[in-house]
Backbone bond lengths (Angstrom), bond angles and torsions (degrees), N, CA, C in turn:
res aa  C-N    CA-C-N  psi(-1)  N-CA   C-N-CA  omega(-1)  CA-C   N-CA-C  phi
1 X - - - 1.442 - - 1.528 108.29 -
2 X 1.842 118.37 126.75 1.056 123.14 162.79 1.230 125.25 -71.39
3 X 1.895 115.08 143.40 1.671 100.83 -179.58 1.902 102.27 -86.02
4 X 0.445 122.38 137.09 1.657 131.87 172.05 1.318 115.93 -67.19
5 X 1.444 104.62 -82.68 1.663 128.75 168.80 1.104 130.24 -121.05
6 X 1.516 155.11 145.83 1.140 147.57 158.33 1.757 108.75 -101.66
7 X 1.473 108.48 171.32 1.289 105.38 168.43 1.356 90.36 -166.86
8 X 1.697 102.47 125.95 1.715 108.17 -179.11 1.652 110.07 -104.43
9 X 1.737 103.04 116.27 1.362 97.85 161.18 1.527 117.62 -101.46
10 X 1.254 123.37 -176.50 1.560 131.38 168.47 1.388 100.42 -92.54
11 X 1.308 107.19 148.41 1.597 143.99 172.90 1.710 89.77 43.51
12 X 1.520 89.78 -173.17 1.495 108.58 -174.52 1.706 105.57 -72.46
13 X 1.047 124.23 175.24 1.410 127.27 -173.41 2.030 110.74 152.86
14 X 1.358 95.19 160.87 1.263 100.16 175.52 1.685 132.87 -63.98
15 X 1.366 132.24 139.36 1.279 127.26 -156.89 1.420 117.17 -93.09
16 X 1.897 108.88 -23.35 1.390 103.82 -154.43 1.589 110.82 -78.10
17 X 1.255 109.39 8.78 1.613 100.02 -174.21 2.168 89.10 -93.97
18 X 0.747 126.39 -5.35 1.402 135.73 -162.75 1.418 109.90 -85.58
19 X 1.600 93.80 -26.97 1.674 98.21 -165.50 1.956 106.22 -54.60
20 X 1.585 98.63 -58.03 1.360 104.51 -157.01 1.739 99.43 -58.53
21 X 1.243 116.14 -65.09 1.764 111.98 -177.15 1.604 111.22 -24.65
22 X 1.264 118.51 -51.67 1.758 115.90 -158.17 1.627 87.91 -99.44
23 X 1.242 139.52 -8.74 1.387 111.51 136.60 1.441 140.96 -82.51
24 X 1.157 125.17 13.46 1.259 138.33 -168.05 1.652 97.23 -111.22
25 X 1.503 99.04 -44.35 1.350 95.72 171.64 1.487 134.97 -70.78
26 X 1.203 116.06 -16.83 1.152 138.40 177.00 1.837 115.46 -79.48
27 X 1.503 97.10 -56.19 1.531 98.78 159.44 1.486 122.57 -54.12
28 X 1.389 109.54 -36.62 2.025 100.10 -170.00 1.602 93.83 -78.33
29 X 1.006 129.06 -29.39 1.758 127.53 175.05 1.674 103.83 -74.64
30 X 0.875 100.82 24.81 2.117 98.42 -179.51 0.841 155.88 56.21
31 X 1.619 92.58 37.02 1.735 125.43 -167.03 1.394 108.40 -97.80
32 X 1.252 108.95 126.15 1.244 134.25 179.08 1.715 122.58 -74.21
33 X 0.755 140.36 72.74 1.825 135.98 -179.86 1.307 120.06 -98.36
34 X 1.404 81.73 102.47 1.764 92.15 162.08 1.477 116.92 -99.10
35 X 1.537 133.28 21.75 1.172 123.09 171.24 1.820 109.47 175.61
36 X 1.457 103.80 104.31 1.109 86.38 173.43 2.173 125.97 -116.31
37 X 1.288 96.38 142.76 1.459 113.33 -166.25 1.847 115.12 -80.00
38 X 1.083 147.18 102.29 1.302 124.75 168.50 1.600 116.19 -143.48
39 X 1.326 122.74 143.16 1.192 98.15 -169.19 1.579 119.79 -84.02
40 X 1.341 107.95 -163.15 1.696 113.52 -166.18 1.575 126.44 -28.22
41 X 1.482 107.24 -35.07 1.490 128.34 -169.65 1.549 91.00 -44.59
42 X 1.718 107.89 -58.22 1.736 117.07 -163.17 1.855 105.45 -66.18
43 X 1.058 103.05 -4.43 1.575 97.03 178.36 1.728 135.68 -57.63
44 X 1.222 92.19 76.38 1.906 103.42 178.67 1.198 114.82 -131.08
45 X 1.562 126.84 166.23 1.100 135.23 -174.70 1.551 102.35 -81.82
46 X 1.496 120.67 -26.76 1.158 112.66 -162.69 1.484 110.22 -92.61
47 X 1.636 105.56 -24.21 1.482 114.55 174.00 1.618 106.81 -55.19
48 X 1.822 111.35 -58.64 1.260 111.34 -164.27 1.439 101.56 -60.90
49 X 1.464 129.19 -56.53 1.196 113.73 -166.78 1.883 120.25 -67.63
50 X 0.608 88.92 -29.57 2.150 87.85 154.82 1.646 107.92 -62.66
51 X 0.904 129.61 -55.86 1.696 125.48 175.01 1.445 118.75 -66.43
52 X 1.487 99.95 -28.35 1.724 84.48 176.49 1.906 106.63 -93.51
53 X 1.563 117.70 -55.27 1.553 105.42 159.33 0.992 152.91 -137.77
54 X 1.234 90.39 59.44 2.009 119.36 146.88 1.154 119.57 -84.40
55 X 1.609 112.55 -46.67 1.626 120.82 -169.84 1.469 96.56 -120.37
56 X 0.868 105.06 24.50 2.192 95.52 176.06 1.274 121.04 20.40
57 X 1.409 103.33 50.68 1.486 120.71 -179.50 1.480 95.75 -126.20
58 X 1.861 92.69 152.11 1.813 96.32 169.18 1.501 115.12 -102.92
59 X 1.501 104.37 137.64 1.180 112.33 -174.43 2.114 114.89 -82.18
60 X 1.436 117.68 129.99 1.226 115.36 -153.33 1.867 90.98 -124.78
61 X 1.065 106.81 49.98 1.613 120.66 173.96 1.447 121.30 -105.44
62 X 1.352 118.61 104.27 1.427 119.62 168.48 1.145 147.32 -24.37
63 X 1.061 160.20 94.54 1.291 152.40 178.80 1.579 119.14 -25.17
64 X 1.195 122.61 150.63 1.333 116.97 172.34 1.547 95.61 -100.00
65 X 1.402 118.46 -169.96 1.413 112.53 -154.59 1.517 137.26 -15.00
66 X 1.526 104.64 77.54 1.571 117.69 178.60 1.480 114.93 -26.15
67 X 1.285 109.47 -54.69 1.580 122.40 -159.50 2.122 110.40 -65.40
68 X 1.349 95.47 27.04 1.627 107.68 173.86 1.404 125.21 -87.66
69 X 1.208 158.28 166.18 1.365 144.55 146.13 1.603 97.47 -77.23
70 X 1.353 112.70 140.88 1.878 125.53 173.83 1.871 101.63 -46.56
71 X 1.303 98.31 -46.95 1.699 89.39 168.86 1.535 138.64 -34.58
72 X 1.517 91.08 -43.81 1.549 108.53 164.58 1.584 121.58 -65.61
73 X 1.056 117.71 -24.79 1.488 114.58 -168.89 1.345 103.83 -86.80
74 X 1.718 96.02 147.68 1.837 116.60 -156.88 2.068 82.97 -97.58
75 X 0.947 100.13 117.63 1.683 109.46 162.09 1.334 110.67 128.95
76 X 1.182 139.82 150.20 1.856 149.32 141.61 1.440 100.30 -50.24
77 X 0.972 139.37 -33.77 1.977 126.62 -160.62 1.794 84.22 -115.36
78 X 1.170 132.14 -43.37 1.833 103.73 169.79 1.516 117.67 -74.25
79 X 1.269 123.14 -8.82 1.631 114.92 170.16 1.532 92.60 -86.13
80 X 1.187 136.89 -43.71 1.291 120.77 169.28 1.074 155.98 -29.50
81 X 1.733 93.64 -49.26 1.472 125.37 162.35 1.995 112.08 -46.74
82 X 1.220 106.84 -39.47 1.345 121.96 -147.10 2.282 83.48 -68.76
83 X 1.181 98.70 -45.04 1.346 110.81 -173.89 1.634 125.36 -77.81
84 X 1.296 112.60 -12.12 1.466 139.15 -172.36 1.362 137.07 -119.46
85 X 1.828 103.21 -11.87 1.122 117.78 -169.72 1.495 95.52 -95.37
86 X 1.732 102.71 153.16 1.628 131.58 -151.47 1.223 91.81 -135.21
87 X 1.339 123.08 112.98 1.298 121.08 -177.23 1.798 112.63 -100.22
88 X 1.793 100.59 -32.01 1.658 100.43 163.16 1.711 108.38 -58.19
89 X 1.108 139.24 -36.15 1.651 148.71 -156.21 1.711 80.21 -93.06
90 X 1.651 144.40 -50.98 1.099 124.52 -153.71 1.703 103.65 -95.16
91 X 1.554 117.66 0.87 1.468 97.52 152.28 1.424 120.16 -98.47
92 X 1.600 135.39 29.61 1.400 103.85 132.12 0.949 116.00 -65.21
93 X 1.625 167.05 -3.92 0.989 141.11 -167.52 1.483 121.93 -75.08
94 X 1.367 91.10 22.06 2.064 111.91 -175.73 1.687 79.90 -96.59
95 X 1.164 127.28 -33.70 1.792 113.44 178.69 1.305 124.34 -71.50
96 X 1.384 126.60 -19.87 1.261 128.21 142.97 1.330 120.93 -50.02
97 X 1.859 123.95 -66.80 1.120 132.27 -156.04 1.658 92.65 -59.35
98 X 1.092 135.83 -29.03 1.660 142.83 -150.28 1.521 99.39 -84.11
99 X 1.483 120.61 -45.44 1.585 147.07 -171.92 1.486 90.06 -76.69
100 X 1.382 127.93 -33.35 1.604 107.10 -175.94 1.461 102.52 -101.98
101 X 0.882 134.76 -23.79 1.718 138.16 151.86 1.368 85.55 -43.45
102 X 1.098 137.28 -80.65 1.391 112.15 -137.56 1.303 111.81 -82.63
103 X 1.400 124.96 -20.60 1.442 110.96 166.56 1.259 110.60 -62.93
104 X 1.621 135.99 -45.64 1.464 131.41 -164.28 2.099 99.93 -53.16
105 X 1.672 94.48 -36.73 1.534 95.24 -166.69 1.424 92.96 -58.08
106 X 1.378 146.11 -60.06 1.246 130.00 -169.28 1.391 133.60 -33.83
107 X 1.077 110.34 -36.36 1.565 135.12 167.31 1.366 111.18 -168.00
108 X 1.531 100.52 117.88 1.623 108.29 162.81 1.345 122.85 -65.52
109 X 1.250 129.54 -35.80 1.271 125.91 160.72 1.403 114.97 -115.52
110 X 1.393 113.70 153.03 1.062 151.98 167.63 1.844 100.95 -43.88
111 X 1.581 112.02 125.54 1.616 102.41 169.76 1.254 105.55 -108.85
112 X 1.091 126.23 -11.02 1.251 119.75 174.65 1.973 121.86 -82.19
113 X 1.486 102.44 139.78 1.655 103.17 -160.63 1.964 97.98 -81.77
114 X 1.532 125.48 -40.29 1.007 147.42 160.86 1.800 108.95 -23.27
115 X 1.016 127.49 120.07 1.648 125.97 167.35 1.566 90.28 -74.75
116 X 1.255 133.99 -17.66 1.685 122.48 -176.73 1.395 103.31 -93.20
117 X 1.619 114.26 -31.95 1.302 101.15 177.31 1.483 115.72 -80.38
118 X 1.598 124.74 -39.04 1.320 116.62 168.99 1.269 105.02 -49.76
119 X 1.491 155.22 -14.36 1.303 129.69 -154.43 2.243 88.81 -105.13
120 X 1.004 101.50 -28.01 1.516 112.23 170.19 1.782 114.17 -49.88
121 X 1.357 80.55 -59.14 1.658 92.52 178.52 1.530 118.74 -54.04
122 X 1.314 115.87 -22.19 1.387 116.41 -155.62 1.858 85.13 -118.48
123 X 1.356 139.85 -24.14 1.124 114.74 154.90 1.485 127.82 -75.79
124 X 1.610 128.67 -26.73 1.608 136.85 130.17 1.495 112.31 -11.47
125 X 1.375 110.38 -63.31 1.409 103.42 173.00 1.690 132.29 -78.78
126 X 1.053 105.81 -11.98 1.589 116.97 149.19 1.315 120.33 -59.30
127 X 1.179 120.10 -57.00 1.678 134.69 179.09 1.309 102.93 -37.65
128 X 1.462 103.95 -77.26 1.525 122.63 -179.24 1.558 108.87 -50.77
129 X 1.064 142.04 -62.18 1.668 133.36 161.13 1.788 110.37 -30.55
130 X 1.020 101.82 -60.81 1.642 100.77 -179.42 1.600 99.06 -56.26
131 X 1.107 123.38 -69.19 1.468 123.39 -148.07 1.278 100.13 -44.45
132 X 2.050 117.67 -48.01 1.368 121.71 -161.04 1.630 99.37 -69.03
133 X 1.474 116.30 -39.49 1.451 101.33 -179.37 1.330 116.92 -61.44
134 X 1.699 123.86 -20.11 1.093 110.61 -179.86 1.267 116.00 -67.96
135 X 1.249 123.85 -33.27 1.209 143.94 -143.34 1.979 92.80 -73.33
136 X 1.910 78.75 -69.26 1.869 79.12 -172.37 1.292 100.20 -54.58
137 X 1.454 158.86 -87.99 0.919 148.48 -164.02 2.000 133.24 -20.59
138 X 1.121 103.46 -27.30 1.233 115.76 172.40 1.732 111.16 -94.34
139 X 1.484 128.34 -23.53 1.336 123.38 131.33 1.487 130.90 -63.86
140 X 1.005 113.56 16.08 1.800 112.14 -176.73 1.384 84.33 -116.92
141 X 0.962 137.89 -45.90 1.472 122.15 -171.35 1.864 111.28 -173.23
């Protein structure tokens, strides 16, 4: 798995406002998406409808409380979901979780004192993930 984009915030906190920036960024660098995966955290009307048409990609994000009838659900792109969602396609999203394990394994903390330099460090460590995948991959075949 390629990293696309990163985006470094401080401390723990919520993700779904995150979604749209590091896809936007990813598209103006010449990334192609035909489908994007995330779990519950990304669950909004405004997320899905930016992923499905902004980026003409399908959005493969869970619902939060399953146990609803689709009638109940507030939006056009979350009643959608209910009809579109791929649950074999939504467990890769263990290939993400694996790609952010392994950057944290590189360094658990941050050495840099800078919020500009930690955000350096953590695209450094993107680089280096990509490069090695490139690497093995061009020995596999």
């Amino acid at each position: 798995m390629t990293i696309l984009s990163v985006l470094a915030t401080r401390g723990p906190g919520p993700d779904f406002q995150h979604l749209r920036p590091v896809l936007e960024k990813a598209v103006d660098h010449g990334a192609v998406i035909g489908t994007v995966i995330g779990d519950t955290g990304y669950d909004s009307e405004s997320n899905r409808r930016f992923v499905v048409r902004e980026l003409g990609a399908e959005a493969q994000i869970p619902l939060r409380k399953v146990n609803r009838r689709a009638a109940d659900r507030k939006g056009f792109y979350r009643r959608r979901q209910l009809m579109f969602f791929d649950r074999s396609l939504y467990r890769r999203r263990a290939l993400v979780e694996t790609v952010n394990s392994m950057l944290k394994r590189l360094s658990s903390v941050a050495r840099s004192r800078s919020e500009r330099g930690q955000a350096n460090e953590l695209a450094l460590r993107a680089v280096a993930h990509n490069a090695k995948r490139a690497v093995t991959l061009a020995h596999e075949g």
